[in-house]
N, C-alpha and C positions, 0 to 999 in steps of 0.2 A: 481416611480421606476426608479432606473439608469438602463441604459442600460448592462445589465449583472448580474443584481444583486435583487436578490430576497428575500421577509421573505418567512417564512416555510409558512406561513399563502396564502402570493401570490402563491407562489409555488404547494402549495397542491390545489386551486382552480383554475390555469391554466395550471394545471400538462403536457398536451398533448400542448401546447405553448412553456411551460420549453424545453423540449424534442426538438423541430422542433427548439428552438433559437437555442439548442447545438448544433443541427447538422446543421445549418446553418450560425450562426458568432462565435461558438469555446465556450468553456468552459463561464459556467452561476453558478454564485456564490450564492448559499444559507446560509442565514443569520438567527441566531437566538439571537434575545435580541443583534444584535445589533454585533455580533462575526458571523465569516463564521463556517459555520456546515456542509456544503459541495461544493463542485465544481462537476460541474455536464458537462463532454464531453465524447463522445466515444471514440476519438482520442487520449485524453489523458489518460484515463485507460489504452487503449491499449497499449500504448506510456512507462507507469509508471510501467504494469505487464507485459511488454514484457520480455520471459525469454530469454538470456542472454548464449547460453553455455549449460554445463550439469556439475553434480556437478563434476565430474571427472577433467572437465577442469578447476573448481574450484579452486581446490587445486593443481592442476598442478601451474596455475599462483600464488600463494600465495607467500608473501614474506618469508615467515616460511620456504619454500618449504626447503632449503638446512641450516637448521639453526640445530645445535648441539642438540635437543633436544631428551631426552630417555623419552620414560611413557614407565614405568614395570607396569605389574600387581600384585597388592597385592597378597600374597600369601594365609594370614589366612583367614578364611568363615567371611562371612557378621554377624553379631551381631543378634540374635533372637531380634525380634520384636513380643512381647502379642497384638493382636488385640483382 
C-alpha cells in the first residue's frame, strides 16, 4: 500500500487506521478497481463545505447583479395536468 492510498478492501479492514492517518498526515485516498472513490480528510470536507457568505450576499456579488434583464410572469394559468 502507498502511503496514502488505500482499496476499499484495505480501507474497510483497517477502517480506525484510515481515520487516525487522515487526521494525522492529511487526506488518504480510497481506491476502487483501481480509480479513487474517495478522499478521506476532515480538514478537507471542512475546507470544501465551508459556507461562504449567505445567499443574499450571493447575488449581491453576481455579475448579473446590474445587467438589463426583465422576467415577467406569465399571465395565463398553468395547463391541467390528468394524473
Amino acid at each position: 500500500m502507498k502511503r496514502g492510498k488505500w482499496t476499499v478492501a484495505e480501507a474497510k479492514s483497517r477502517f480506525s487506521e484510515l481515520l487516525d492517518r487522515a487526521r494525522s498526515h492529511g487526506p488518504q485516498t480510497v481506491t476502487r478497481h483501481g480509480r479513487t472513490a474517495a478522499i478521506v480528510s476532515p480538514e478537507e470536507w471542512e475546507r470544501k463545505t465551508k459556507r461562504t457568505g449567505n445567499l443574499a450576499e450571493f447575488f449581491a456579488a453576481s455579475p448579473l447583479r446590474n445587467a438589463a434583464i426583465r422576467i415577467e410572469r406569465r399571465k395565463e394559468r398553468p395547463r391541467k395536468v390528468d394524473l
